[in-house]
NUGUTI-873714 format. One record per atom (N, C-alpha, C, CB): residue in three letters; x, y, z negated. Coordinates in steps of 0.1 Angstrom, whole numbers, plus 5000, padded with zeros to 4 digits. Atoms other than C-alpha are relative to their C-alpha. Glycine has a CB too. Example, Ala and Ser with C-alpha at 12.3 -4.5 7.8 and 13.67 -1.06 7.14 Angstrom:
2
ala500949885000
ala512349554922
ala500950125000
ala499050004988
ser499149895000
ser513749894929
ser499250114992
ser500450055014
This chain:
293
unk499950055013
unk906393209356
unk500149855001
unk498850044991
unk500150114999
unk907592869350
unk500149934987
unk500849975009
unk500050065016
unk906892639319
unk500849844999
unk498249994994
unk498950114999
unk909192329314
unk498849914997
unk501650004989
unk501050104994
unk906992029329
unk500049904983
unk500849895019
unk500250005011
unk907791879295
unk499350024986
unk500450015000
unk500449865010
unk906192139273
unk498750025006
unk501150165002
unk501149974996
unk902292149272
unk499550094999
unk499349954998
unk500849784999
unk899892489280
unk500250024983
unk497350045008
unk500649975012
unk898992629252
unk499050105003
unk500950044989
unk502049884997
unk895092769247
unk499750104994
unk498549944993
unk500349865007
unk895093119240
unk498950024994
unk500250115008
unk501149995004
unk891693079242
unk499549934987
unk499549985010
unk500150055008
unk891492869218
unk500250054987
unk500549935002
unk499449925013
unk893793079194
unk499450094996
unk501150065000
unk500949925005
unk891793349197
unk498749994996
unk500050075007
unk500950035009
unk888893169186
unk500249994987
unk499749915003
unk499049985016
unk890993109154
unk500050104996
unk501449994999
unk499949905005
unk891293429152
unk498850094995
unk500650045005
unk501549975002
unk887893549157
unk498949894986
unk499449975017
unk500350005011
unk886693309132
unk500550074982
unk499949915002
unk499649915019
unk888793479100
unk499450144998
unk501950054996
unk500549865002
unk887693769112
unk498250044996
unk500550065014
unk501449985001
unk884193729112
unk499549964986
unk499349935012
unk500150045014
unk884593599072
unk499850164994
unk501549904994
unk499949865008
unk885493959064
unk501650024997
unk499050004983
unk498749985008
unk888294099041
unk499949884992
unk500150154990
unk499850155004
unk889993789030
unk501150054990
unk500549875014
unk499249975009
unk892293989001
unk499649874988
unk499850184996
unk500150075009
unk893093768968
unk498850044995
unk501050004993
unk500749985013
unk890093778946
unk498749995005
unk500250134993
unk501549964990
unk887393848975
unk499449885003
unk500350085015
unk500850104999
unk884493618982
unk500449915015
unk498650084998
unk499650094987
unk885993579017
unk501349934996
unk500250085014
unk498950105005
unk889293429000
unk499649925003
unk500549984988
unk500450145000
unk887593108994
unk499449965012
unk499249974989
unk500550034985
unk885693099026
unk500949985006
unk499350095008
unk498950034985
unk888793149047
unk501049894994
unk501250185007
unk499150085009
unk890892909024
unk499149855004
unk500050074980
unk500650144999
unk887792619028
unk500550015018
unk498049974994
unk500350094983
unk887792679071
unk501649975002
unk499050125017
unk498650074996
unk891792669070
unk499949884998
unk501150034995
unk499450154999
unk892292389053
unk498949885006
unk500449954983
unk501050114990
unk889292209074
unk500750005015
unk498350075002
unk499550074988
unk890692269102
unk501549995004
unk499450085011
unk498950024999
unk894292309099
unk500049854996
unk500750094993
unk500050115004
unk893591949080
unk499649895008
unk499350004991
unk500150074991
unk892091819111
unk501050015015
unk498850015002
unk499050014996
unk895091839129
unk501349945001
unk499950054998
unk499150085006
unk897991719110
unk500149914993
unk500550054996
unk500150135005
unk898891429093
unk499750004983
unk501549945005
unk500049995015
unk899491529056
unk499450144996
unk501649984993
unk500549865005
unk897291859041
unk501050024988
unk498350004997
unk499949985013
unk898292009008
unk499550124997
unk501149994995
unk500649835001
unk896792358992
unk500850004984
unk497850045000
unk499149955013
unk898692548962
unk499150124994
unk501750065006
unk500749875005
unk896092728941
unk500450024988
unk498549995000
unk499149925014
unk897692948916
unk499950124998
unk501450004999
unk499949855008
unk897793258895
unk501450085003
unk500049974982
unk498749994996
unk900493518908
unk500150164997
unk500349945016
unk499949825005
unk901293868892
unk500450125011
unk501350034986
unk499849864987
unk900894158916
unk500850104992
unk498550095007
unk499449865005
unk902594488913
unk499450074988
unk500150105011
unk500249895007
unk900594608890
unk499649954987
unk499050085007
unk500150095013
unk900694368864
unk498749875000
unk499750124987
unk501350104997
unk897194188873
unk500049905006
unk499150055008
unk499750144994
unk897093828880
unk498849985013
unk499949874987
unk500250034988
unk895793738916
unk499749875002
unk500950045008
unk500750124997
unk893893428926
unk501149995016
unk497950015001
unk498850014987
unk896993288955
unk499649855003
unk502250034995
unk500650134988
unk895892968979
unk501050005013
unk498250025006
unk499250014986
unk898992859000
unk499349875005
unk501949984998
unk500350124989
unk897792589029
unk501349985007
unk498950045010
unk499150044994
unk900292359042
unk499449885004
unk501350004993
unk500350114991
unk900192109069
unk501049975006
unk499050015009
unk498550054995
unk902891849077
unk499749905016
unk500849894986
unk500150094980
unk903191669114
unk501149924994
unk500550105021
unk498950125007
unk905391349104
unk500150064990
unk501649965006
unk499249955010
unk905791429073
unk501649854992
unk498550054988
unk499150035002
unk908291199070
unk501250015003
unk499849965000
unk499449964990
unk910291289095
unk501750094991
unk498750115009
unk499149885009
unk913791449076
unk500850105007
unk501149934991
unk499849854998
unk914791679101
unk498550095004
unk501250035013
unk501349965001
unk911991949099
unk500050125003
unk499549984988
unk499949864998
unk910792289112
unk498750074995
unk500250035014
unk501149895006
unk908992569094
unk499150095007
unk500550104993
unk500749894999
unk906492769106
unk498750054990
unk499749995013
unk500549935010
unk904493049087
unk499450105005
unk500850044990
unk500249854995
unk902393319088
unk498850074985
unk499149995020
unk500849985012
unk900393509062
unk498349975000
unk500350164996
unk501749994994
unk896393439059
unk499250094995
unk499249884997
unk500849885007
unk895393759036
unk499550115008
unk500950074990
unk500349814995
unk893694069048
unk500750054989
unk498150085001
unk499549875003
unk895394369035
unk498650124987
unk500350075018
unk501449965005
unk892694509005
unk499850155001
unk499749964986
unk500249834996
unk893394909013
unk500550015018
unk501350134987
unk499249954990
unk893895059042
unk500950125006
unk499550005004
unk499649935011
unk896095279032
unk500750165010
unk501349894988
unk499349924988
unk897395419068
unk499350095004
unk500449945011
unk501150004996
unk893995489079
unk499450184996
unk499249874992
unk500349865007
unk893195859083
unk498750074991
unk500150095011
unk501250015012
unk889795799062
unk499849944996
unk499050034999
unk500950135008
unk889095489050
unk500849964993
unk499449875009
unk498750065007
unk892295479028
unk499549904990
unk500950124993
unk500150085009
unk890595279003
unk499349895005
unk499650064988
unk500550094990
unk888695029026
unk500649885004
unk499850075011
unk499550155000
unk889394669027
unk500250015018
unk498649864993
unk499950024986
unk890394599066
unk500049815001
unk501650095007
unk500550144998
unk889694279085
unk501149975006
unk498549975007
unk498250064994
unk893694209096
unk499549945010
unk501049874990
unk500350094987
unk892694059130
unk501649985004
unk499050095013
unk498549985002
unk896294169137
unk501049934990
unk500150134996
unk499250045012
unk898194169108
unk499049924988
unk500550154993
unk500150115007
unk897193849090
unk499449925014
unk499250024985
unk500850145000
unk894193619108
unk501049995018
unk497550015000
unk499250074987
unk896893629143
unk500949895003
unk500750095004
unk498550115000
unk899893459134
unk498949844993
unk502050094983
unk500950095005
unk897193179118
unk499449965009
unk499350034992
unk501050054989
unk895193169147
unk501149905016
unk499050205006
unk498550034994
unk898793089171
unk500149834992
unk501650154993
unk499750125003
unk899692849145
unk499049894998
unk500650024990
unk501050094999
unk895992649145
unk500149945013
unk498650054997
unk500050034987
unk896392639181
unk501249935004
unk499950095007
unk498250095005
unk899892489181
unk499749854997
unk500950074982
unk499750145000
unk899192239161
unk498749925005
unk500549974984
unk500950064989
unk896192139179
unk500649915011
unk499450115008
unk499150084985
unk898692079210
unk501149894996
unk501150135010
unk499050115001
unk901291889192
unk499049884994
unk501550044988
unk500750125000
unk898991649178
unk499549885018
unk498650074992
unk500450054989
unk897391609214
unk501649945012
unk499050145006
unk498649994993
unk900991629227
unk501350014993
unk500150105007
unk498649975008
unk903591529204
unk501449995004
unk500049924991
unk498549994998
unk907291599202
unk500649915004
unk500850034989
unk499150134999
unk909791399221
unk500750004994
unk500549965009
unk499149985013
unk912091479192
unk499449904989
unk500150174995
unk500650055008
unk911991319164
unk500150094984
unk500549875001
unk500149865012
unk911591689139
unk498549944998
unk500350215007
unk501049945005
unk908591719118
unk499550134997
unk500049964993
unk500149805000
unk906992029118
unk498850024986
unk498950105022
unk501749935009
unk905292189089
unk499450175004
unk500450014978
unk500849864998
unk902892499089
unk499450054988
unk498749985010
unk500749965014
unk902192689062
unk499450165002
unk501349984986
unk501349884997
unk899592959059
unk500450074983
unk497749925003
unk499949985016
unk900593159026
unk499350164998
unk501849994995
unk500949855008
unk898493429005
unk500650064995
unk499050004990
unk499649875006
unk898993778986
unk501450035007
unk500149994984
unk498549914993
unk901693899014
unk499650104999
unk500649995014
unk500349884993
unk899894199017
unk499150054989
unk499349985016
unk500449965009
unk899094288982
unk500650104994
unk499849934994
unk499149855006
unk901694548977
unk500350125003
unk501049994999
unk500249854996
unk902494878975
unk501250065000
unk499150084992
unk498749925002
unk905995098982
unk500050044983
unk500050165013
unk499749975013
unk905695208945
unk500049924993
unk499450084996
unk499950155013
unk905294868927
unk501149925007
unk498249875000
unk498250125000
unk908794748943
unk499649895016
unk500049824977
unk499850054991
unk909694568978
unk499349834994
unk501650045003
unk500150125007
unk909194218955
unk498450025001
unk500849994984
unk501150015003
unk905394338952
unk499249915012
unk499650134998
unk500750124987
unk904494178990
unk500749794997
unk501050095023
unk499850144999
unk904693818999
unk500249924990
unk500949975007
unk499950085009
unk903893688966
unk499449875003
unk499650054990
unk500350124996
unk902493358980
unk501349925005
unk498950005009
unk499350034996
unk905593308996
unk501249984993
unk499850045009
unk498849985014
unk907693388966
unk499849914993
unk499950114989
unk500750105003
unk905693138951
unk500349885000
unk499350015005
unk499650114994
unk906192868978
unk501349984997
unk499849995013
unk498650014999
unk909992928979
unk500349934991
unk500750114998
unk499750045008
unk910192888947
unk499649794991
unk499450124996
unk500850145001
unk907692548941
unk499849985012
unk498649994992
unk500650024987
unk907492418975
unk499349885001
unk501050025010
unk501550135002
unk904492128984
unk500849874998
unk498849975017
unk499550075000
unk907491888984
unk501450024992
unk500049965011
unk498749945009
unk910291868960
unk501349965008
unk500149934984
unk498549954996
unk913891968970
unk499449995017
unk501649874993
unk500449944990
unk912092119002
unk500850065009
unk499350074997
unk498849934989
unk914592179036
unk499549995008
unk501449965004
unk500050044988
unk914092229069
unk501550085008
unk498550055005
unk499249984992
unk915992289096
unk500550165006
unk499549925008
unk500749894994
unk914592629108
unk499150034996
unk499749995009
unk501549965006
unk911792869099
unk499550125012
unk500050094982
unk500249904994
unk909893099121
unk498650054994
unk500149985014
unk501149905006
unk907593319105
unk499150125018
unk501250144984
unk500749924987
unk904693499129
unk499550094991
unk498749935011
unk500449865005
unk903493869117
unk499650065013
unk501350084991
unk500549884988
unk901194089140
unk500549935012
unk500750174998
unk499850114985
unk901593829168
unk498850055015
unk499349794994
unk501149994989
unk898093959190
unk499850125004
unk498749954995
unk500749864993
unk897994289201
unk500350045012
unk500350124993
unk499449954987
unk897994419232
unk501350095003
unk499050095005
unk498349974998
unk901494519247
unk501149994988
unk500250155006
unk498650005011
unk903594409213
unk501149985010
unk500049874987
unk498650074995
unk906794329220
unk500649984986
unk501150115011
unk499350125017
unk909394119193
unk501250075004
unk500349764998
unk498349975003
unk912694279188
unk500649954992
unk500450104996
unk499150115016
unk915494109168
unk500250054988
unk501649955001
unk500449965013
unk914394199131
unk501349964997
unk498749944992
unk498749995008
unk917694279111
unk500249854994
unk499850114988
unk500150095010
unk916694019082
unk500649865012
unk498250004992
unk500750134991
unk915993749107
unk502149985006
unk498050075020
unk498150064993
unk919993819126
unk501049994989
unk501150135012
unk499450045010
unk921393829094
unk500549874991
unk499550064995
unk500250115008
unk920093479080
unk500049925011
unk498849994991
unk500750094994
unk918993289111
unk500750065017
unk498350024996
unk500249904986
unk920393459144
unk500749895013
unk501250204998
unk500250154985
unk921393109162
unk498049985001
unk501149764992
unk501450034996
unk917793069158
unk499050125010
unk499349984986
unk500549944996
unk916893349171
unk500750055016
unk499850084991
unk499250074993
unk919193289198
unk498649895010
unk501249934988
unk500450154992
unk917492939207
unk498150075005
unk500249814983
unk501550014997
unk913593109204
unk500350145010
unk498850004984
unk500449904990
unk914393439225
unk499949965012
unk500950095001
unk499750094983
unk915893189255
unk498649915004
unk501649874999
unk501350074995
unk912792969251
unk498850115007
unk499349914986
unk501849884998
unk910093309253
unk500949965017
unk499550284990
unk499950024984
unk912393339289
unk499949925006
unk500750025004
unk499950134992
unk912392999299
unk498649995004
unk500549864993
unk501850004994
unk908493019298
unk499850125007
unk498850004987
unk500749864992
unk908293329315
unk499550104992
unk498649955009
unk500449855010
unk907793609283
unk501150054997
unk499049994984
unk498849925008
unk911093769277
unk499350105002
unk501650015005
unk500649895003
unk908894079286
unk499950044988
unk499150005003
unk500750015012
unk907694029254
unk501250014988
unk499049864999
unk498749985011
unk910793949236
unk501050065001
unk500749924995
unk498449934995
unk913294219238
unk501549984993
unk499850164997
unk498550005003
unk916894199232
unk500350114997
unk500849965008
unk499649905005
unk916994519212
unk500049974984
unk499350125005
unk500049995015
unk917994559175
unk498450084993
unk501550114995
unk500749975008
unk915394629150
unk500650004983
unk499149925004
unk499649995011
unk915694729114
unk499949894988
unk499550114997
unk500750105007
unk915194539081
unk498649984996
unk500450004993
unk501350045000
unk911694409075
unk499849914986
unk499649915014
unk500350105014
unk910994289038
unk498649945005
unk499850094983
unk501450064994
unk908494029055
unk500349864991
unk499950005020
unk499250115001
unk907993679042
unk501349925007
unk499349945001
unk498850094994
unk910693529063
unk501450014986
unk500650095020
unk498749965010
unk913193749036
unk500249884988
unk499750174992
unk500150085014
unk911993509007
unk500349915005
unk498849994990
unk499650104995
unk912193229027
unk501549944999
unk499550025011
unk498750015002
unk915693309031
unk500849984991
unk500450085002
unk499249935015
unk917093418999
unk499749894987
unk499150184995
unk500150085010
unk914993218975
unk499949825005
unk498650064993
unk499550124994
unk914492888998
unk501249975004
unk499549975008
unk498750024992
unk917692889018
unk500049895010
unk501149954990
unk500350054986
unk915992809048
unk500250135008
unk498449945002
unk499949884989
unk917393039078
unk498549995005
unk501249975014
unk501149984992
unk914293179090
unk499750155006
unk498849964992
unk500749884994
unk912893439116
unk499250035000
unk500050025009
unk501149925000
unk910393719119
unk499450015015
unk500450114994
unk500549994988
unk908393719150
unk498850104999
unk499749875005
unk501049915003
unk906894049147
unk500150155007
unk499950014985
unk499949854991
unk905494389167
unk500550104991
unk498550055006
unk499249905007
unk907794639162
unk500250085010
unk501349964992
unk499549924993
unk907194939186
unk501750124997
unk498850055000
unk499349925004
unk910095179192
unk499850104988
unk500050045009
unk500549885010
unk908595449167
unk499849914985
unk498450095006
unk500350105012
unk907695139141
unk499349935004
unk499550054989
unk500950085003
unk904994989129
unk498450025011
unk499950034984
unk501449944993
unk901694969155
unk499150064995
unk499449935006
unk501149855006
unk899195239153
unk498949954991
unk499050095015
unk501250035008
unk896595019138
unk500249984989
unk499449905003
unk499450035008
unk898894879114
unk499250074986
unk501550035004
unk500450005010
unk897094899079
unk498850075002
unk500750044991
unk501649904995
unk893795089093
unk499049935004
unk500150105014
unk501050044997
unk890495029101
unk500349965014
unk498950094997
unk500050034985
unk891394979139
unk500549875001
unk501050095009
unk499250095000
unk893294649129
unk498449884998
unk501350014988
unk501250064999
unk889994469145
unk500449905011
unk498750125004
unk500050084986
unk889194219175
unk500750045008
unk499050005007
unk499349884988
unk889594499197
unk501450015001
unk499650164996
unk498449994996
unk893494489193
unk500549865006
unk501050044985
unk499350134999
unk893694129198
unk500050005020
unk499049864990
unk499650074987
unk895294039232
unk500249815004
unk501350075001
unk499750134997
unk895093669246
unk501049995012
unk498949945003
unk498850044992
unk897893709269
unk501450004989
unk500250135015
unk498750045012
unk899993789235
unk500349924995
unk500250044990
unk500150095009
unk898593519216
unk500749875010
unk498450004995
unk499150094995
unk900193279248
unk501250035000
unk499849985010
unk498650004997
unk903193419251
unk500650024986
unk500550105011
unk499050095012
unk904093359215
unk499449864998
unk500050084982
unk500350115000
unk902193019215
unk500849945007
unk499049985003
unk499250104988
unk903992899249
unk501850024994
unk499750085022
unk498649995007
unk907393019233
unk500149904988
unk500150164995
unk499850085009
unk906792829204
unk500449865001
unk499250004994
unk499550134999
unk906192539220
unk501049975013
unk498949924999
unk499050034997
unk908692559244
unk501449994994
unk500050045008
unk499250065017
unk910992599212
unk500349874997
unk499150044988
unk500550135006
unk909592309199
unk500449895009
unk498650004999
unk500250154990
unk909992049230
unk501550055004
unk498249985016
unk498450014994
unk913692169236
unk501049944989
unk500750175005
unk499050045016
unk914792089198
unk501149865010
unk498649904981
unk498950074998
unk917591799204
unk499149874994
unk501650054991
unk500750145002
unk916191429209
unk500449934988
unk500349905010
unk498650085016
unk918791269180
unk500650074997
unk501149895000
């Protein structure tokens, strides 16, 4: 394995501390007492990190007509910087579990699917602070709520209402970047990333530039070069309603979705720290190859 002498580690261990703290808040769904808990330690510590914070607390109609307490966190690195790169990942637990062969109505604690791709991106920007870009991109990070409030019968539109949200009002007006990479289900033992439809459709030089970086660090294991289907994940809104190309970086066994996927099993116990590096070290070898000028 070789990591480009340019390009600093990244602390899995670290991430997975990130991660282990959301988890240990509880179910972090809109409305829940851990919302606001996990909403104050993001923006504490995502805020001690980057240069410029912002949080987007708003009212946002779910599928089922009921308005939803939604808290997007964003954190800019230069924010002045005018070429700029996105990254995202959702920070909700999931409030059923709907897969779950008994606990279908049971809040789950997303270790997985949500507090991973969050725990990656705390750790991240940890390193670029300590180790910033020789580029001159700004990077923002945004953590966005109610992705994981919907249901196949209330309409594809019912998920990623935080991000529908952002698209729409984003923390800066007339909002571009360059690039977006969205993280989904980033920590589990043996994922692997296949190239999500959406993602080659809107973005597929980018996905392109971040498959070659996972190999340049030594994880193409991890990122296969097989097709995958479409994925109404945030990245889609990103697309469509921002008109920022952006990719999905998300486990997508052959058969689908992983076994834990919406169940009580979507605990610690799934989280891998050799995953959580080899989408961290990919990122930021990503990141430290962008184009100097």
């Amino acid at each position: 394995m070789s990591i480009s002498t340019s390009c600093s580690p990244f602390d899995e261990q670290l991430a997975y501390s990130f991660v282990e703290q959301q988890v240990l808040i509880g179910p972090r769904y809109p409305g829940s007492e851990g919302q606001k808990k996990c909403a104050d330690y993001l923006q504490k510590t995502l805020g001690s990190f980057v240069d410029t914070l912002y949080t987007q607390s708003v009212s946002v109609k779910a599928g089922d007509g009921s308005s939803l307490p939604c808290i997007n966190i964003i954190g800019a690195i230069r924010p002045k910087a005018s070429k700029r790169i996105l990254l995202l990942a959702h920070w909700d637990s999931r409030k059923w579990s709907d897969e779950d062969p008994v606990n279908q109505t049971t809040p789950i604690l997303a270790a997985d699917d949500g507090a991973s791709g969050v725990g990656v991106l705390l750790a991240l920007a940890k390193a670029l602070k300590e180790h910033p870009l020789p580029s001159d991109y700004g990077v923002d990070i945004l953590f966005v709520d109610a992705e994981d409030y919907g249901k196949t019968e209330w309409g594809e539109a019912s998920y990623g209402l935080g991000t529908q949200y952002w698209a729409k009002h984003p923390h800066v007006e007339h909002y571009k970047a360059e690039a977006g990479i969205l993280l989904d289900m980033v920590g589990a033992s043996n994922a692997r990333f296949p190239q999500e439809a959406f993602s080659m459709q809107y973005a597929s030089s980018i996905i392109t530039q971040v498959w070659q970086a996972a190999a340049d660090a030594g994880y193409g294991s991890y990122f296969v070069y097989e097709d995958a289907g479409n994925i109404t994940d945030d990245h889609f809104f990103v697309n469509t309603l921002a008109g920022i190309p952006t990719i999905d970086i998300i486990n997508l066994q052959k058969t689908g979705f992983a076994s834990h996927w919406h169940t009580q099993q979507d605990n610690l116990n799934r989280i891998s720290k050799s995953t959580l590096k080899a989408v961290g070290q990919t990122l930021l070898q990503y990141l430290h190859q962008l184009p100097k000028s």
